[in-house]
C-alpha positions in Angstrom: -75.5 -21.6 61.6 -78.8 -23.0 62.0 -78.8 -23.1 65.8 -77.5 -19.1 65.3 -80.9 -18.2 63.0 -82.6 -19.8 65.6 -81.1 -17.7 68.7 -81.4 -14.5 66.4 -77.4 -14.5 67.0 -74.6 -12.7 64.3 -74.0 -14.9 61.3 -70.8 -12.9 60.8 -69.5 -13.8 64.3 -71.2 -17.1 64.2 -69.4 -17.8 61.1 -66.2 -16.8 62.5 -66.4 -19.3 65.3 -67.3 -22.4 63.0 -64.5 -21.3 61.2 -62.2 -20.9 63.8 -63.1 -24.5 65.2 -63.1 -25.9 62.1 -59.3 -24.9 61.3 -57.9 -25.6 64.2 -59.0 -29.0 64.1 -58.0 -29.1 60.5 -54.7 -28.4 61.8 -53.9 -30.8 64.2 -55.9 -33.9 62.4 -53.4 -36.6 60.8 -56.5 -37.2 58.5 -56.4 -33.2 56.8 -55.1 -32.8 53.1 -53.4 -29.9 53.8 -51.9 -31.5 57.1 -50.8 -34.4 55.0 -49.9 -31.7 51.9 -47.2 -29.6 54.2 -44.9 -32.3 55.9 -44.9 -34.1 52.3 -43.8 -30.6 50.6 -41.1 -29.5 53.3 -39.5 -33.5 53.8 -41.1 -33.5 57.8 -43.0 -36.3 59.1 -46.6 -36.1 59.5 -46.4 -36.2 63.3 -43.6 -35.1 64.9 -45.1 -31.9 62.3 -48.7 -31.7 64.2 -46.6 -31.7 67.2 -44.6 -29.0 66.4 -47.5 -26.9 65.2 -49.2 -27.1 68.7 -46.4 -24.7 70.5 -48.5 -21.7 67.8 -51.9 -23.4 67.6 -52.7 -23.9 71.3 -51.9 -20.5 72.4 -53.8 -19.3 69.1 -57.4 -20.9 70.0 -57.2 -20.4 73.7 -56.8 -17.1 72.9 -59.4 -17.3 70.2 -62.0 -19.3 73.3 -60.8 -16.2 75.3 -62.6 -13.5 72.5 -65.4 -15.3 72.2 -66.6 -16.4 75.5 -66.1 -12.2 76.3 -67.9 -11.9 72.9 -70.7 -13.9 74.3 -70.7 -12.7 77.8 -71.5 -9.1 76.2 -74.2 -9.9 73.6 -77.5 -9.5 73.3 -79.6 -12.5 73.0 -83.2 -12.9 72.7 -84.4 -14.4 75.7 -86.5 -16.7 73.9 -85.6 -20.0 72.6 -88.6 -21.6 70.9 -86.7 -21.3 67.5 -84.1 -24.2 68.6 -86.8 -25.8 70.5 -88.7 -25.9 67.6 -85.9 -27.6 65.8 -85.8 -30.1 68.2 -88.9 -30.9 68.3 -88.6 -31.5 64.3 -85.1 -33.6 64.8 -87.0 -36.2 67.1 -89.8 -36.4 64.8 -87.9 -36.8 61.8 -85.2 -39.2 62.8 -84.2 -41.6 65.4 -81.8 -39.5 67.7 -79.4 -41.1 70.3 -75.7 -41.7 71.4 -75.4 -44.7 69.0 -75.4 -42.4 66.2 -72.3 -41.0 67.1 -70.3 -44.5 66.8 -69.4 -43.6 63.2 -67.4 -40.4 64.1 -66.0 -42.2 67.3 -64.7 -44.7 64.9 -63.0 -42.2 62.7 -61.7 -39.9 65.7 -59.9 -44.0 66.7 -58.4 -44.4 62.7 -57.2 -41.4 63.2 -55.5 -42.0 66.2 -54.6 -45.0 65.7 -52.5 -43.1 62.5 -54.6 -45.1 59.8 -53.8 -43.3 56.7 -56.7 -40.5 55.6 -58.1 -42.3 52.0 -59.0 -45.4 54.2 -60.1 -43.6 57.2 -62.3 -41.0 55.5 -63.7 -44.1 53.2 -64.3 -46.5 56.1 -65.9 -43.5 58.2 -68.5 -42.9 55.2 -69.4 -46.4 54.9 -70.3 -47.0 58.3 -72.2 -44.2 58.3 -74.4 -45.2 55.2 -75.0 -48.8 57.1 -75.6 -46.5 60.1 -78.4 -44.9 58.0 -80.2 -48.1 56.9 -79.9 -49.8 60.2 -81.6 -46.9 62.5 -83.2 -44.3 59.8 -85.4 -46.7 57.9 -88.7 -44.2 57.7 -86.3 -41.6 56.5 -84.4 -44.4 53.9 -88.1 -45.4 52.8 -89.1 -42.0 52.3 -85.9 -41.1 50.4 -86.1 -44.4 48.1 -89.8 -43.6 46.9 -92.9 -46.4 47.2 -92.4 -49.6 45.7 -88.7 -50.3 46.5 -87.4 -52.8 48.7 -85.5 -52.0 52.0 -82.4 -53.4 50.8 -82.9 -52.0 47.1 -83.9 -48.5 49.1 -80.9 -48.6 51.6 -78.3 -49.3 48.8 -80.0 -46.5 46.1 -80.3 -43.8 48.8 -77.0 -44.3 50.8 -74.7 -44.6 47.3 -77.2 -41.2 46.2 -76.3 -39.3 49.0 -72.5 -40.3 48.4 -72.7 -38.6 45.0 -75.2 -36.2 45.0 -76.6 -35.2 48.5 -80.1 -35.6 50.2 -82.6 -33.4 50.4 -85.4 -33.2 53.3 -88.4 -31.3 53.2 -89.8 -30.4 56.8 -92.0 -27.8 57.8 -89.0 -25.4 59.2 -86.8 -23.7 56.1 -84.0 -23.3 58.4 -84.1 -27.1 59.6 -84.1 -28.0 55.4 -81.0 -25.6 54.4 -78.9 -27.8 58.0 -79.8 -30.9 56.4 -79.8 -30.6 52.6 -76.4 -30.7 52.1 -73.5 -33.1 51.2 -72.4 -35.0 47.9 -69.6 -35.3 45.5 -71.8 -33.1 43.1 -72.0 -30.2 45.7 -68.4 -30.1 45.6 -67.7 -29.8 41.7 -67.5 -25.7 41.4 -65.2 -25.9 44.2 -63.0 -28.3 42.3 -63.4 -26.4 39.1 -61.9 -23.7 40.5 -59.4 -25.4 42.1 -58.2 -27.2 38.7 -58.0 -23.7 37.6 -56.0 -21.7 40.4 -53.5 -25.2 40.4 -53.4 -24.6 36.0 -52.8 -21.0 36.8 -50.6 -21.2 39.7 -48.0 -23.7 37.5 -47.8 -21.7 34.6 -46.5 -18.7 37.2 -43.7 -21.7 38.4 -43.3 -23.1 34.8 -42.0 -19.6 33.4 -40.0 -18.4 36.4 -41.8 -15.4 37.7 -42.7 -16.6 41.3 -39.3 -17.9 41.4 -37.8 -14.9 40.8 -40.0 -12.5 43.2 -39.2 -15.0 45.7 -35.5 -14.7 45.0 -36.2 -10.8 45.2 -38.1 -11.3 48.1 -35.4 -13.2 50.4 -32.7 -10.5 50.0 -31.9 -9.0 53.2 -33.1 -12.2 55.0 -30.5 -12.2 57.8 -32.4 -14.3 60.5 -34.8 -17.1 61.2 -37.8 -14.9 61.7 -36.7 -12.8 58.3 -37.1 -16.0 56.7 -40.2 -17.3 58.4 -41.9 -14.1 58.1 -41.4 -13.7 54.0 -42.3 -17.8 53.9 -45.7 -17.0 55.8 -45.9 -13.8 53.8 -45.2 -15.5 50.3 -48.1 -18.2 51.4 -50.7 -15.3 51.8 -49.7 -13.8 48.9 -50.1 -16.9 47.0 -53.5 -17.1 48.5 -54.4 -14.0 46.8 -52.8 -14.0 43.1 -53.6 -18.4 42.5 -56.7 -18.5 44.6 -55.8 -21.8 46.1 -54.3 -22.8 49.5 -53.0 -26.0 47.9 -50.9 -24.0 46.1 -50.6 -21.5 48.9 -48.5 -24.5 50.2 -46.9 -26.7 47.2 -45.3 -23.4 45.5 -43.6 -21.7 48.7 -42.4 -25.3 50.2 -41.0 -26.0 46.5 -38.7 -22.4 46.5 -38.0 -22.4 50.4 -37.6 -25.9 50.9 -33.6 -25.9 50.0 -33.5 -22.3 51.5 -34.0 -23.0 54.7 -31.5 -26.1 54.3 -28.9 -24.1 53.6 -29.7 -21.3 56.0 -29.2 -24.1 59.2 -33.3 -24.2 59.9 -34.7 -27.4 59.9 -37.7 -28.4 57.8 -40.7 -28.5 60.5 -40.4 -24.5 60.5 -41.3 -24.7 56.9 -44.0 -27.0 57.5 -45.5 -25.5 60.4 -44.5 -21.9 58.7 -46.6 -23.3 55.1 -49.3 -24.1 57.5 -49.5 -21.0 59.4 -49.5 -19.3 56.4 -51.1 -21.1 53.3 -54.0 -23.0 55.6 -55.1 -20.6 57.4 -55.7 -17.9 55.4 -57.6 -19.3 52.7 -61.2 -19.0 54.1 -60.5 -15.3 54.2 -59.6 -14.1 50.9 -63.2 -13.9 48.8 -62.1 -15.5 45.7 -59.8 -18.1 46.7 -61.2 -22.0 46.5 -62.2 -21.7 50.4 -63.5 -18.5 50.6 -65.8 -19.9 48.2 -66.9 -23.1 50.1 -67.0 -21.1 53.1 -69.4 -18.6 51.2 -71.3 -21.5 50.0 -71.8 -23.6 52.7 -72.2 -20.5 55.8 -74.6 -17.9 53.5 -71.8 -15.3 55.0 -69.6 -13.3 53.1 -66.1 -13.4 53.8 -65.6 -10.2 53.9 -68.3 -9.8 56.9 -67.0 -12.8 59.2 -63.2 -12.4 58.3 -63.0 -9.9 61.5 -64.4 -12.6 63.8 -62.3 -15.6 62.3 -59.7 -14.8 65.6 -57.8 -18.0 65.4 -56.8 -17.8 61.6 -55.7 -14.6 62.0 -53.8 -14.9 65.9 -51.9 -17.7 64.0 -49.8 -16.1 61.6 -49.1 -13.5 63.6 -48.0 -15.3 66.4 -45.8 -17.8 64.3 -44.1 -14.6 63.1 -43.4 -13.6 67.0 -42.1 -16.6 68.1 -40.0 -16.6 65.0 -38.5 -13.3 66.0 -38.0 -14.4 69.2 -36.5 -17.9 68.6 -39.4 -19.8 70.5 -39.4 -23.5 69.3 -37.1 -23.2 66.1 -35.3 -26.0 65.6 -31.6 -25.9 63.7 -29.7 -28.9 61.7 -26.2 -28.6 60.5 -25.3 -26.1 58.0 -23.9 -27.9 54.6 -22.1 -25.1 53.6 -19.3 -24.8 56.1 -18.6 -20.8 54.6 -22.1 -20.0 56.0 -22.9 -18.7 59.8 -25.9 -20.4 61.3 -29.1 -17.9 61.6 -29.4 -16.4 64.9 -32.1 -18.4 66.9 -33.2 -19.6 70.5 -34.6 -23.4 71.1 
């Protein structure tokens, strides 16, 4: 967003593209909660379930790179670039910049490849990144620790601050300040409240039956795999709305369908990759749900504004729903119920 202020570019379609990016990688990254959330829900395991959701999320953001790079081709830029060039400029003076700094993330992209579970990854990634800090930002440790504090003392106080609560810099360009004053447990606590709430709300809808029973409403007529993948993906957008909470977006519909989809001879990746398509993806769109929020937060862009321009989390879902119908990549398993005919699919 900050390179985006500087070109004088759309924050709506700017926004669209960060989110975009940001969702497909959440996808496909062992280390994502709702990655982890869906295989756990629907019985899948956590890889063989990223690898079925690449036959809809490949297609989905080359298509999306396509919209965008004719997006681009067609806009109008200001010609002149001394806003990012001005950033620059500020970035070198303020901090020690170079390829070393980005052996932190390359150590995190390796966990995760190397399937390291996510709590140890995401912790390990964090720590190396405060040592990072102290090791090569030193002036910017010292100036963040205050006069009359030792390096280690300083290294230890601002990296374990930062953890909890943030930093904040204060350079000459506003734009370069908002980038860079960000982060924190703390900055995440309205998020969480909200979430606490929509996961309070969203049980008491379970506990007394009523989701349960527009669910049950909601599967008559179902005759086919992409009846029942369509209402599953539906069901997860509608969840979006009424809890507010793509965690439950994904827990509640993989709870009803789970034994649904046994029964009807579809095996349980569909429902994972169908939870996904449908509960993850969505979320940043809807104003009030928990990512909407952070989204709003975070971008200074209304949902409402960048939700036309957020092509890959809306290409998803719809082309789930197609393949469903047409019986691209859905996998069968045995019927248990030897009375029932097996739903009508291709492999």
């Amino acid at each position: 967003m900050g390179v985006s202020i500087g070109m004088g570019m759309s924050d709506a379609i700017t926004a669209g593209a960060i989110i975009s990016g940001a969702y497909f990688g959440d996808k496909i990254s062992p280390l994502s909660e709702t990655t982890n959330l869906a295989p756990a829900i629907a019985g899948t395991n956590l890889f063989e379930h990223i690898q079925y959701m690449l036959w809809t999320t490949i297609p989905s953001i080359v298509i999306t790179l396509i919209l965008f790079v004719v997006i681009g081709l067609g806009a109008d830029v200001p010609e002149s670039s001394s806003g990012i060039k001005e950033m620059q400029s500020l970035l070198q003076k303020e901090f020690n910049l170079g390829l070393h700094m980005l052996i932190p993330l390359l150590v995190l992209l390796t966990m995760a490849i190397k399937k390291v579970p996510a709590f140890p990854a995401v912790a390990i990634g964090a720590l190396l990144g405060g040592i990072w800090a102290a090791i090569f930002q030193p002036e910017v440790i010292a100036s963040l620790a205050g006069e009359g504090v030792s390096a280690l003392r300083g290294s230890i106080v601002v990296v374990w601050t930062a953890l909890f609560d943030g930093v904040s810099f204060s350079t000459p360009s506003d734009t370069l300040n908002d980038l860079l004053s960000r982060g924190g447990m703390s900055s995440m606590l309205n998020t969480i409240w909200l979430i606490m709430c929509a996961m309070t709300f969203g049980a008491v809808l379970e506990r007394v039956g009523l989701l349960k029973r527009a669910v049950s409403a909601f599967l008559k007529g179902a005759t086919s795999a992409g009846d029942m993948i369509t209402r599953t993906i539906l069901t997860c957008i509608g969840t979006n709305i009424i809890t507010a909470d793509q965690y439950m977006a994904i827990v509640m519909p993989g709870r009803m369908y789970k034994n649904e989809f046994e029964k009807r001879g579809l095996h349980q990746l569909n429902l994972s990759r169908s939870l996904e398509d449908g509960g993850t993806l969505t979320s940043p769109l809807i104003p009030w749900n928990t990512c909407g929020v952070y989204m709003h937060g975070v971008l200074a862009v209304n949902p409402l504004d960048y939700i036309f321009y957020t092509f890959f989390n809306l290409i998803n879902p719809v082309l789930a729903i197609i393949y469903a119908y047409l019986g691209i990549k859905i996998l069968r398993i045995p019927i248990p119920e030897l009375d029932q005919e097996p739903l009508p699919t291709k492999v």
